[in-house]
SEROTOR-946826 format. One record per residue: residue in three letters; x negated, y negated, z of N, C-alpha, C, O in turn. Coordinates in pm, whole numbers, plus 32768, in hexadecimal, padded with zeros to 4 digits. Each point is the difference from the previous one (the first is absolute). Layout:
<sites>
ALAXYZXYZXYZXYZ
...
</sites>
This chain:
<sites>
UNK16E45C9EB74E8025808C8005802C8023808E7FC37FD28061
UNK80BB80917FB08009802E80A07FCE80828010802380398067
UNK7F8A800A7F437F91806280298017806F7FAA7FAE805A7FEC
UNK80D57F9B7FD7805A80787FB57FD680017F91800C80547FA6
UNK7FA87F2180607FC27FF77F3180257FEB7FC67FCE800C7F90
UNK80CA7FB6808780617FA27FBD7FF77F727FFF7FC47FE38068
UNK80587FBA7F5B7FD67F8D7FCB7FFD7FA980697FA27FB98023
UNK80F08055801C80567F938064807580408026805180327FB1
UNK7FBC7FCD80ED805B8048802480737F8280437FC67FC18059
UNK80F380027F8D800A7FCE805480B180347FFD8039801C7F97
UNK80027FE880E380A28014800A804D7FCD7F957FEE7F987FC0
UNK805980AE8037805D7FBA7F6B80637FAC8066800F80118079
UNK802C7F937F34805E7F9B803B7FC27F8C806C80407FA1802D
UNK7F38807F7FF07FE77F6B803B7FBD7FB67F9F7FF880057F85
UNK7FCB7FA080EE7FB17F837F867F9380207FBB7FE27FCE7F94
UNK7FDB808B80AB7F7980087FCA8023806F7F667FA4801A7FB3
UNK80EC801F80368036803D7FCF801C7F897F757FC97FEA7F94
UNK80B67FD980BC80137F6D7FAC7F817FCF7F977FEA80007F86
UNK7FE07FE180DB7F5E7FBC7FBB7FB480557F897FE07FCF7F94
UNK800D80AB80907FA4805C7FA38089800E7F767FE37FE37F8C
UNK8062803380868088801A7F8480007F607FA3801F7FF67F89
UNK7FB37F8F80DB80307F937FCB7F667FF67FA77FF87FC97F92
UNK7F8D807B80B67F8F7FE77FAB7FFF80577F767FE57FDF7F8D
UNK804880B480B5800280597F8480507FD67F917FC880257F99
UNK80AA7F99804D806B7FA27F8E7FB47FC17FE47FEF80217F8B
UNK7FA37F6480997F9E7FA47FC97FA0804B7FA67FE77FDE7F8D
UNK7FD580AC80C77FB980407FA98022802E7F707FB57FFA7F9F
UNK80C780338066806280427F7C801A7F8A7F8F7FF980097F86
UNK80327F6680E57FF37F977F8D7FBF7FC17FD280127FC67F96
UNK7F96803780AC7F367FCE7FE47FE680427F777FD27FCC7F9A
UNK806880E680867FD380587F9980307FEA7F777FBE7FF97F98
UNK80CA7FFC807B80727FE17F9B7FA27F757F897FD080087F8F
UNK80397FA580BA7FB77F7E7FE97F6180167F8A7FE17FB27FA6
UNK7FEE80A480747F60804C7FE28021802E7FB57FAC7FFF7FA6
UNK80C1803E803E801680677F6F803F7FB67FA37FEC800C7F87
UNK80757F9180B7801C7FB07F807F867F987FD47FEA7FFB7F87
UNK7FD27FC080C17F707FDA7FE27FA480317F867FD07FBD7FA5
UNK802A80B380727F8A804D7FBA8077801B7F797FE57FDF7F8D
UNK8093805B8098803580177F747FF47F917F967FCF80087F8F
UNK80557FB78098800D7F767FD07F807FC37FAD7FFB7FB97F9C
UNK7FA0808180B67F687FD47FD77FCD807F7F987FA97FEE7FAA
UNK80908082806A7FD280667FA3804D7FC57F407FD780117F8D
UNK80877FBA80A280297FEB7F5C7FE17F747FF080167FD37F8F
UNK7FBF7FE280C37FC87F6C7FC67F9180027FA87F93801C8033
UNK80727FCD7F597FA47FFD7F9E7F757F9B800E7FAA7FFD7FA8
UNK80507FBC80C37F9C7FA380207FF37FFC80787FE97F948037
UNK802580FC80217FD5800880777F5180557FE37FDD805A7FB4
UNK7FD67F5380B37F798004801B7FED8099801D80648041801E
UNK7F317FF47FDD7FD3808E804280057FE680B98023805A804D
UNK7FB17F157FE27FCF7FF2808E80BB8002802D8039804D804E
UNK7FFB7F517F6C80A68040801B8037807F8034803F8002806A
UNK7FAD80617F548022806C7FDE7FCA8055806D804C804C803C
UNK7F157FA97FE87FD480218046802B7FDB80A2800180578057
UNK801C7F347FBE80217FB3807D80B7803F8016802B80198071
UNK80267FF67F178060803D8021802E8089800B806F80268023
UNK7F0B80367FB08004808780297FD7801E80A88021805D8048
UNK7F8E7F337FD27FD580058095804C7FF4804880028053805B
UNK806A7F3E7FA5804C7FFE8039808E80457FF780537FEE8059
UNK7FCA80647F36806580847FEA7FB0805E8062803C80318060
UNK7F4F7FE87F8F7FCD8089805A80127FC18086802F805A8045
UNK7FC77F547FF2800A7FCE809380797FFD80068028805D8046
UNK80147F767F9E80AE80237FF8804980AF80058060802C8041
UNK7F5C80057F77801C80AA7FF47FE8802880688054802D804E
UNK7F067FC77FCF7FEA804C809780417FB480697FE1803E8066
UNK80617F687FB880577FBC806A807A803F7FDA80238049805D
UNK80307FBB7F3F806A80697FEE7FF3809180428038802A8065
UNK7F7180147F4A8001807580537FC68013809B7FF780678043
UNK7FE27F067FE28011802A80C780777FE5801D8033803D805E
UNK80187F627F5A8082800180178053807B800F803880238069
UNK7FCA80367EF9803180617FE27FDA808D80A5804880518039
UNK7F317F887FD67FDA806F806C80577FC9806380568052801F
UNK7FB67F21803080867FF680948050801D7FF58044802A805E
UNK7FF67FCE7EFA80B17FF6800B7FFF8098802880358017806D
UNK7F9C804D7F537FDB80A07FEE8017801A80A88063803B802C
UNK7F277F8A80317FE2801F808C8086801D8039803C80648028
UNK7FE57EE27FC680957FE780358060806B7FFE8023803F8063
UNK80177FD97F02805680527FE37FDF8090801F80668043800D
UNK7F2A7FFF80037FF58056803E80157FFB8082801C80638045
UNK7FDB7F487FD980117FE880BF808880478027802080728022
UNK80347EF47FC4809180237FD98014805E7FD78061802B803D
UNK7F7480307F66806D809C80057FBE805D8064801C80767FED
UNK7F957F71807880008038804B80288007808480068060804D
UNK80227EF57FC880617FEF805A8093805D8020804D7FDD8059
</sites>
């Protein structure tokens, strides 16, 4: 945190910029990845309960990593229109 109570604060267009954008795309496709998982497992007719369970855990860990995502991009773009 830089004290503002916001997540992560860093300049757009440098690296540390680069880096967090290149992690946040991993997060989105991690996510992507989790939902076809679980879909997949919701209509398998011989998927286990511990299945099901292990791939809702990891959809909810995926969601709440989306929406910190969803909260930088927000920061960002608010930034920028105030530039």
């Amino acid at each position: 945190m830089d004290g503002s109570g916001k997540t992560a604060y860093c300049q757009p267009g440098g690296l540390v910029s680069a880096i967090a954008y290149a992690a946040e795309e991993k997060v989105l496709e991690v996510a992507a990845e989790d939902v076809a998982r679980a879909r997949a497992l919701a209509v398998d007719k011989d998927v286990t309960r511990a299945e099901l369970i292990s791939a809702l855990l990891f959809l909810s860990h995926s969601c709440l990593a989306v929406i910190d995502v969803a909260g930088c991009r927000l920061e960002r773009a608010e930034q920028q229109l105030t530039e």
